[in-house]
Each structure stands twice: as C-alpha cells, then as structure tokens.
C-alpha positions in Angstrom: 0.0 0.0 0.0 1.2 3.2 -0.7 2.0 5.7 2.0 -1.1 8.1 3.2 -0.5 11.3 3.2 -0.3 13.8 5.7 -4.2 15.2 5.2 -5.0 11.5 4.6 -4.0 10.9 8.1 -5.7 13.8 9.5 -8.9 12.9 8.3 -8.2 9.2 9.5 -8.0 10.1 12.4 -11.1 12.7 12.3 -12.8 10.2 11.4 -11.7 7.7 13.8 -12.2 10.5 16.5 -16.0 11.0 14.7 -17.3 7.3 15.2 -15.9 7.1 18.8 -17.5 10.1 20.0 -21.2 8.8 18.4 -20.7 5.0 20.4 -19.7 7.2 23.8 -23.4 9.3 22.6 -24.9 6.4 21.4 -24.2 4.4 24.7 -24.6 7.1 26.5 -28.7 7.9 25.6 -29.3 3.8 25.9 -30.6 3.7 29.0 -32.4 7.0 28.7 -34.6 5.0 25.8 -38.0 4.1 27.2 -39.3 2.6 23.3 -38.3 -0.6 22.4 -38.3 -0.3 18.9 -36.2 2.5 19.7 -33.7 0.9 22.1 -33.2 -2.0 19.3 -32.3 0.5 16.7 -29.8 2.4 19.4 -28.4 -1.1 20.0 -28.0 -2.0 16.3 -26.7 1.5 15.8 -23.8 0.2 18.6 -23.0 -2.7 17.4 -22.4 -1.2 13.7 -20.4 1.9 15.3 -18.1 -0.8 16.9 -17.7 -2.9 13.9 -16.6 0.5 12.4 -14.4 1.1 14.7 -12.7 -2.2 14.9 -12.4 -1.8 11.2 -10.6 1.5 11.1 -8.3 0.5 13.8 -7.2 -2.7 12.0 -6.6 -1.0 8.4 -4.4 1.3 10.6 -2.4 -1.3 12.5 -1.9 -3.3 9.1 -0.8 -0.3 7.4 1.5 1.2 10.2 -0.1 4.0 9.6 1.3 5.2 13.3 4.7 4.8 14.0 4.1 4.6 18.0 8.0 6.0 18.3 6.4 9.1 17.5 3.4 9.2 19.6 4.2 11.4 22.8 
C-alpha cells in the first residue's frame, strides 16, 4: 500500500475521532430509551459503530499508519 498522506492521516484520524464520539453518545442515551423499537435501533446503531471502529483501527495497525515512536 502506498504511503497516506499527511491530510489523509488527518482525516483518519477525524474520522476515527467522529465514530468514537457517536458510540460514547450512542451508549450514553441507551438507557435513557423508554421505546423498544427505539432501544433495538440504538443497540444496532452500537453494534455497527463498533464494527466501524474495529475496522478503522485494523486497516491502521496493518498499514503502520502510526509509527508509536512518535506518539508522545
């Protein structure tokens, strides 16, 4: 694969930053849910934001898109 760029990185990482922030919401408003058809779609919407998630962070370990001697 061929080396990301710096804005490329940037947005990983926005985007990375964007997905975690919706599960902590998403998790968050779960037991505020009183619906059940509601709840279901939160918990799907979970599930799918994890999978996401997972996702991103394995296409960045396989692509050493961090080198963790830089990270502070």
């Amino acid at each position: 694969m061929r080396k990301l760029t710096e804005s490329e990185v940037l947005s990983m990482r926005e985007l990375l930053q964007m997905e975690t922030n919706t599960l902590i919401q998403a998790r968050a408003m779960q037991s505020l849910i009183n619906d059940d058809e509601l709840r279901r779609l939160n918990e799907a919407a979970i599930l799918q934001t994890e999978g996401t998630i997972k996702s991103m962070q394995q296409f960045i370990n396989e692509n050493n898109i961090i080198d963790v001697g830089q990270v502070n």
